[in-house]
C-alpha positions as a Python dict, from the first residue, in 0.01 Angstrom:
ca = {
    (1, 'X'): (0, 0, 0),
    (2, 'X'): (119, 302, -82),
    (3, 'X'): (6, 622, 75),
    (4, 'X'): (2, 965, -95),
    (5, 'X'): (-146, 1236, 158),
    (6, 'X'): (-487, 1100, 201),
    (7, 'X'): (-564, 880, -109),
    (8, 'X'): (-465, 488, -53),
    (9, 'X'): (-379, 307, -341),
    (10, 'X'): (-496, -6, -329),
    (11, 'X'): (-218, -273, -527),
    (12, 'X'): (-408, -533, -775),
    (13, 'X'): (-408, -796, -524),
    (14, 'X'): (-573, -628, -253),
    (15, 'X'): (-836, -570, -518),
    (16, 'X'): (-888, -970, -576),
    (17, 'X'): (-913, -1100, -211),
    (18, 'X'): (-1301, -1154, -74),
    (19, 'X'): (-1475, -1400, 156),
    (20, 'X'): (-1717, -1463, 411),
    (21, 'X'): (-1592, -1186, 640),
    (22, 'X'): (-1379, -956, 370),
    (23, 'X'): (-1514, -566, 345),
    (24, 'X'): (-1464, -249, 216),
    (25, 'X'): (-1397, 49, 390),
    (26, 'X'): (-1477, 393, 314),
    (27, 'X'): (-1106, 363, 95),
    (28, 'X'): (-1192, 71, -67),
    (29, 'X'): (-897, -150, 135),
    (30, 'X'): (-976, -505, 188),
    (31, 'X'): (-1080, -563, 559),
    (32, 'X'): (-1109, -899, 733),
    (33, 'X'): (-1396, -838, 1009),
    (34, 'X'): (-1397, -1108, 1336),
    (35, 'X'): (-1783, -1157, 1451),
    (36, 'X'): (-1655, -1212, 1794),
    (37, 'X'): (-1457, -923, 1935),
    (38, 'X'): (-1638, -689, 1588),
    (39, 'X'): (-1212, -580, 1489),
    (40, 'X'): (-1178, -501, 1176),
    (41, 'X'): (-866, -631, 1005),
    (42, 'X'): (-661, -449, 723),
    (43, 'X'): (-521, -650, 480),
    (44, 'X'): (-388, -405, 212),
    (45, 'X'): (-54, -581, 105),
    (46, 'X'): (-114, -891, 318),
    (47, 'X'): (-356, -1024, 70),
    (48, 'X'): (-159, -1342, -47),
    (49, 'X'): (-121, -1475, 313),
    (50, 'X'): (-491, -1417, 403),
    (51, 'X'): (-613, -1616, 122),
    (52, 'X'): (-351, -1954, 234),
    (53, 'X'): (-532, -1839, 564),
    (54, 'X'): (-875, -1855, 483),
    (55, 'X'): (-831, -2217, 325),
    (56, 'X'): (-734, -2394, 659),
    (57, 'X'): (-1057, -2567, 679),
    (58, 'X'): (-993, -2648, 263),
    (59, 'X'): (-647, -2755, 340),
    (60, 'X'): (-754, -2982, 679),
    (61, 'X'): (-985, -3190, 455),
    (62, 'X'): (-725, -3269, 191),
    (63, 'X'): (-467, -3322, 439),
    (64, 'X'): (-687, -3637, 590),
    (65, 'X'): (-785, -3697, 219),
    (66, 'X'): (-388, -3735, 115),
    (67, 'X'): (-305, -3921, 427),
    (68, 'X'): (-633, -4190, 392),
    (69, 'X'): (-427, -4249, -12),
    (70, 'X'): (-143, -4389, 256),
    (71, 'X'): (-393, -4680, 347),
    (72, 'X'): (-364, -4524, 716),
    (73, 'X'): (-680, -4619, 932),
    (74, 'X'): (-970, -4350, 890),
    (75, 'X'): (-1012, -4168, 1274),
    (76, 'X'): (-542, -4113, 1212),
    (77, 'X'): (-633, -3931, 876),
    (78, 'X'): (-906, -3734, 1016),
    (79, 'X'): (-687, -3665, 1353),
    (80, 'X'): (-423, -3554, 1111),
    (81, 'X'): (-651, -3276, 912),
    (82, 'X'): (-757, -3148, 1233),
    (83, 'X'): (-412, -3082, 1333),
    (84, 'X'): (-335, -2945, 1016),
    (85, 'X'): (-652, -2711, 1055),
    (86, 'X'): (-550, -2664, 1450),
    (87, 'X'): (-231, -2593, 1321),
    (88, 'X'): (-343, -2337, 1055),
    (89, 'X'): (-598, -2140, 1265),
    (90, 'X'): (-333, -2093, 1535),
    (91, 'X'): (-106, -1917, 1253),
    (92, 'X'): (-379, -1710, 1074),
    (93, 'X'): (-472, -1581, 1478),
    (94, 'X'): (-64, -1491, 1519),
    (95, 'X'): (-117, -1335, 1152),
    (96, 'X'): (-396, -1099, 1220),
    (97, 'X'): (-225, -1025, 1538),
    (98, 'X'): (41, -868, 1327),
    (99, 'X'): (-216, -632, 1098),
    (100, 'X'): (-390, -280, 1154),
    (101, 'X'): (-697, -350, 1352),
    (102, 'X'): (-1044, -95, 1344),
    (103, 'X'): (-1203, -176, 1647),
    (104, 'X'): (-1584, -188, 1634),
    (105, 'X'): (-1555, -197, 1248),
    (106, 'X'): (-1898, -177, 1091),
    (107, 'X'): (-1899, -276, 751),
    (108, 'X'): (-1996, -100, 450),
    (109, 'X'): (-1961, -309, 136),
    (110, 'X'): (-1904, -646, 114),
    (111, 'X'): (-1700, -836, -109),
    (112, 'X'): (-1757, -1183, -152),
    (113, 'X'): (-1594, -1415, -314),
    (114, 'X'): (-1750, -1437, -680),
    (115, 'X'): (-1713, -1110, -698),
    (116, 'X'): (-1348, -1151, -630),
    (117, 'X'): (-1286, -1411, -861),
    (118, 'X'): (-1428, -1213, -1088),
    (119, 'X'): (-1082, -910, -1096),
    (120, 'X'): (-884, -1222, -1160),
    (121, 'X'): (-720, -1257, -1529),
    (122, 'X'): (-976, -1432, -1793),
    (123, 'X'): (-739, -1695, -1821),
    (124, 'X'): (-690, -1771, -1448),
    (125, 'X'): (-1067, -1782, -1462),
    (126, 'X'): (-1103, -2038, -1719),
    (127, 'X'): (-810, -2252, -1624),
    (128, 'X'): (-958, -2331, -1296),
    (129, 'X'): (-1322, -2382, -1477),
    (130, 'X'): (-1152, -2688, -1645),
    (131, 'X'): (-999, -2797, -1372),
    (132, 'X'): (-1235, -2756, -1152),
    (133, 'X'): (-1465, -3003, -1349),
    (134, 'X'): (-1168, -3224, -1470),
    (135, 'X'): (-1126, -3257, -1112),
    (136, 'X'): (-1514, -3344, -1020),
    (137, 'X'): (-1516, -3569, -1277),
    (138, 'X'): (-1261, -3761, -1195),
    (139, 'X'): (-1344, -3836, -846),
    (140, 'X'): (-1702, -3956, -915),
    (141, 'X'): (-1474, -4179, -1225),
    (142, 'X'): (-1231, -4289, -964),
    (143, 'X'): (-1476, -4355, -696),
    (144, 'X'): (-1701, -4595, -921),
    (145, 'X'): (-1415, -4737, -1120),
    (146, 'X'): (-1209, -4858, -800),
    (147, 'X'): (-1419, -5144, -661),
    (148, 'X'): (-1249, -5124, -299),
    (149, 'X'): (-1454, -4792, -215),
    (150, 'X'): (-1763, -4885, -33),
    (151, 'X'): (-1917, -4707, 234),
    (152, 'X'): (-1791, -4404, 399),
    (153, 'X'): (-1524, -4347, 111),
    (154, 'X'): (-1743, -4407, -163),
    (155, 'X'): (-1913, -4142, -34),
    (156, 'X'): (-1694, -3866, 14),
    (157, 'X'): (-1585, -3886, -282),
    (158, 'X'): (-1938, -3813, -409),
    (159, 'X'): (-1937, -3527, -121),
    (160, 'X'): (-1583, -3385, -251),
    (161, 'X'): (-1727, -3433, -602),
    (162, 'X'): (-2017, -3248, -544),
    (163, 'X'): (-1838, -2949, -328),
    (164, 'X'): (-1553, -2912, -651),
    (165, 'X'): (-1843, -2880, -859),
    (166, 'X'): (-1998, -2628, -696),
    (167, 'X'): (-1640, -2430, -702),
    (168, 'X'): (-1699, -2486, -1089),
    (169, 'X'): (-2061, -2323, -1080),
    (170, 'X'): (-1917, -2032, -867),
    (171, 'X'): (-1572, -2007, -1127),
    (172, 'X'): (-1883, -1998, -1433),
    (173, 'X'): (-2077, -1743, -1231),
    (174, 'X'): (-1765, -1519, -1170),
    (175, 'X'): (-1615, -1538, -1550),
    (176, 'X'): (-1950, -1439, -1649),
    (177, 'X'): (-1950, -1141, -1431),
    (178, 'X'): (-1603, -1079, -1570),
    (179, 'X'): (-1740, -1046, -1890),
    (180, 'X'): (-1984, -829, -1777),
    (181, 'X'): (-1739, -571, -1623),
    (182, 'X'): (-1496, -624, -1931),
    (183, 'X'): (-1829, -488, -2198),
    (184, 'X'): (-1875, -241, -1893),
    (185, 'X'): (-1513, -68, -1914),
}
């Protein structure tokens, strides 16, 4: 962020971060708000950090997933992504510990995460389309083709199918939106 009397320029990637609990403030820099204490997080330049941040949960559940491929018994994989998630949400709390906090931040706009998929480059956009459905259709493949899944496996690998596909709907939904803002400009 650079700072030029009272205008904030806000850098490309600031621009592309959005979640759950990512804002605007009156500037336009990305803020991370925490429902529990209401602080208000700035993130202007610490946007590629937050986003490994906000996919602990993401990364817990393919941490078991990897460590099940191992043939290790089910309740060690799932210990394993919760450690990797414990593990995670103790370093994005030490992370926003290090950022410019608003106390009592009431948010203005909201910028979710189509909408931030949406600055990203056209091809970035379309890339992860494909392999966002390459992906979901190989599971569901995988899953019927190996004859050893049964049960809990089988499915969630028809859950994990499912969830990538949705990530494919909301990749669609944001490129269209990009093309939207593109005829816009």
């Amino acid at each position: 962020m650079s700072a030029t009397g009272r205008k904030v320029i806000i850098s490309d990637d600031d621009k592309k971060v959005g979640g759950f609990n990512v804002y605007r403030d009156d500037k336009g820099r990305p803020i991370y708000l925490n429902r529990m204490n209401h602080t208000g997080y700035v993130l202007t330049g610490k946007s590629k950090p937050f986003r490994t941040y906000s996919s602990r949960f993401f990364l817990g559940g393919i941490a078991a997933i990897f460590t099940y491929m191992f043939e290790l018994p089910i309740p060690l994989c799932i210990a394993i992504g919760v450690i990797v998630y414990i593990v995670m949400e103790f370093k994005f709390r030490r992370f926003l510990s290090t950022l410019a906090q608003i106390p009592n931040f009431k948010p203005a706009a909201h910028s979710g995460r189509i909408e931030a998929e949406s600055r990203l480059d056209t091809k970035k956009i379309v890339t992860k389309i494909i392999l966002f459905v390459l992906l979901s259709v190989l599971l569901l493949v995988n899953a019927f083709i190996m004859e050893q899944y049964e049960g809990i496996i089988l499915a969630l690998n028809v859950i994990i199918s499912i969830g990538v596909g949705i990530m494919a709907i909301i990749e669609i939904v944001a490129f269209s939106m990009h093309l939207k803002n593109k005829k816009q400009n």
